[in-house]
C-alpha positions in Angstrom: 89.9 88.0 80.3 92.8 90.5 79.6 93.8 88.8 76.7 90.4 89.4 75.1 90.9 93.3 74.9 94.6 92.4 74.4 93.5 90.5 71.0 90.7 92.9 69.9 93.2 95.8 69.6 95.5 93.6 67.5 93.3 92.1 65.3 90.1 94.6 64.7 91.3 98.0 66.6 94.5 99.0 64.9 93.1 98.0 61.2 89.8 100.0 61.9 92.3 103.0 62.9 94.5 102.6 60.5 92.4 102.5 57.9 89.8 105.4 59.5 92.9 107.9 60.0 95.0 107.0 57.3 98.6 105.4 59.2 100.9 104.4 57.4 102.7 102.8 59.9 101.8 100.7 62.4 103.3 102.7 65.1 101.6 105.6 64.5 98.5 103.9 65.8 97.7 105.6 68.8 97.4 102.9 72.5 96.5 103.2 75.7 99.5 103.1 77.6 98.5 103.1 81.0 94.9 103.3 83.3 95.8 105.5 86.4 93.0 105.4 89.4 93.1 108.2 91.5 90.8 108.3 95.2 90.6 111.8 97.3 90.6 110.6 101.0 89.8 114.3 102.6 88.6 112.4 105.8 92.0 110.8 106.3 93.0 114.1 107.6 91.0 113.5 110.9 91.3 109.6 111.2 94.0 107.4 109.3 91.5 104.8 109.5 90.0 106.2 106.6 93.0 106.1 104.2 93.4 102.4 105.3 90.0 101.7 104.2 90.3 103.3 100.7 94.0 102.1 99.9 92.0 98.1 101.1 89.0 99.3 98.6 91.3 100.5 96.0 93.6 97.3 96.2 90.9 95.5 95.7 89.1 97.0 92.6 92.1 96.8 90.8 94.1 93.6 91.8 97.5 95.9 92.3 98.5 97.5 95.9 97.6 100.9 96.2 100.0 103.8 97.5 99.5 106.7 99.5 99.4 110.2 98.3 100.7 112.8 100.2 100.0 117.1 100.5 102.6 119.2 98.6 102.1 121.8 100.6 100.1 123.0 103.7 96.7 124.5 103.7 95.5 125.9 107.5 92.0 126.7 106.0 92.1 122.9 105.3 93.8 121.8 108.4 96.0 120.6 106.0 99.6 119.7 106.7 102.4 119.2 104.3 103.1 115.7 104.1 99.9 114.5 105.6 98.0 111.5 103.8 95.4 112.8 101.3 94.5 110.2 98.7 95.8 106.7 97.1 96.3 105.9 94.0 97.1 102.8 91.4 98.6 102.8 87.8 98.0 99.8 85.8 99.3 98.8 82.9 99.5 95.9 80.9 97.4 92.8 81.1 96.3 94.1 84.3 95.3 97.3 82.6 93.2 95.0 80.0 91.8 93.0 83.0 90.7 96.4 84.5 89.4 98.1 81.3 87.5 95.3 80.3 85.8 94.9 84.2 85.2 99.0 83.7 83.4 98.4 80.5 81.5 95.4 80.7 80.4 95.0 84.3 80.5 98.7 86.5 79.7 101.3 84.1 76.6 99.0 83.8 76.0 99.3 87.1 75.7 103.0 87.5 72.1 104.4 88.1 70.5 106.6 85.0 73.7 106.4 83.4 73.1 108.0 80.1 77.0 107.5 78.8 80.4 109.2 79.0 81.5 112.7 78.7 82.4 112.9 74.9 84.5 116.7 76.2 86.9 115.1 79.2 89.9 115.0 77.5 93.1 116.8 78.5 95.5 118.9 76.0 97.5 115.9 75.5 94.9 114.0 74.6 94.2 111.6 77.4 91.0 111.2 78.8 89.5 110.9 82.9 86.4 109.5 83.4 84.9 110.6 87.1 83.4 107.7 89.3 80.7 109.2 92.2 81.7 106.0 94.3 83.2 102.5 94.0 80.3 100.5 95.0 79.4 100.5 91.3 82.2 97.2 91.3 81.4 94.0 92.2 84.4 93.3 94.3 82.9 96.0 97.1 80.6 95.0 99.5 78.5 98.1 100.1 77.2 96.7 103.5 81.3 97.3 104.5 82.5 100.4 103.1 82.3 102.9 105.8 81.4 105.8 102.8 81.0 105.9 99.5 84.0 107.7 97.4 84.7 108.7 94.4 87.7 108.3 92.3 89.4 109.7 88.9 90.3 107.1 86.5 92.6 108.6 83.6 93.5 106.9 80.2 97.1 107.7 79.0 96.8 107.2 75.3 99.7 107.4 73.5 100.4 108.7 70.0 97.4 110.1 69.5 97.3 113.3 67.9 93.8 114.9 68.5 90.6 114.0 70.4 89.0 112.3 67.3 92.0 109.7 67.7 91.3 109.3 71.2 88.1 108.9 71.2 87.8 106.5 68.3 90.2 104.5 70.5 88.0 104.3 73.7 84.9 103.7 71.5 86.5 100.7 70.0 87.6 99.4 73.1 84.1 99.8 74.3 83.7 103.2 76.2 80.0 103.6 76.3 80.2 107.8 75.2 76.9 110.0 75.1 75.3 110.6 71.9 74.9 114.3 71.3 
């Protein structure tokens, strides 16, 4: 499955950019060098069951063990201690980033209810864009009836030598991120 988006940016993606932005060399083509997933686990704070749950969920939405995130710093507003258990993440990369990517596009965003299409404005100053998920029920490896609450999670696309939003977003479009029309 991997090797399909794996293929598509070799043979059709990189000509189409190429030609589109005018490279001249083939490394100036701008990739996606890695898929991070990011999952706030506030409740973890009262009950580490929690953060065992999500780092479970996590694991299994992406097919790579997810870590722990700890606080930087302590918040008593928060109840919030430095070095307490806050989130997990995963980074993918590679075939496993294809594999993901490819899942993301083709069979969850799908699955979102009134889902009119991706923010065309969510991308950071370096280029990279983070597409917000309300919860994680939307893939079909999570069993609803199991998952104690729905969360959401953050997953950002690290694209590489791109060198303005337009390059970006040509890139995700071609891959097959379903943006809004304006």
């Amino acid at each position: 499955m991997a090797a399909t988006l794996k293929t598509l940016y070799a043979e059709k993606i990189v000509p189409a950019l190429r030609e589109q932005f005018g490279y001249k060399n083939i490394m100036e083509v701008p990739l996606i060098e890695k898929v991070t997933i990011n999952m706030g686990v506030g409740d973890a704070i009262q009950d580490s069951r929690f953060m065992d749950a999500a780092v479970a969920e996590l694991t299994m939405i992406t097919g790579q063990k997810a870590v722990s995130c700890t606080a930087r710093k302590s918040i008593s507003n928060f109840k919030l201690r430095q070095g307490q258990k806050i989130g997990c993440k995963v980074t993918l990369r590679g075939d496993r980033m294809y594999e993901f990517m490819e899942r993301l596009f083709t069979t969850a965003i799908p699955r979102i209810p009134d889902f009119r299409g991706t923010s065309v404005k969510a991308f950071d100053k370096q280029f990279n864009y983070t597409l917000g998920l309300k919860e994680q029920g939307i893939f079909p490896e999570i069993n609803m009836d199991e998952v104690g609450k729905p969360r959401g999670m953050n997953v950002t696309f690290t694209i590489k030598n791109a060198r303005s939003a337009d390059e970006s977003r040509e890139l995700l479009r071609l891959f097959g991120m379903p943006f809004r029309k304006n």
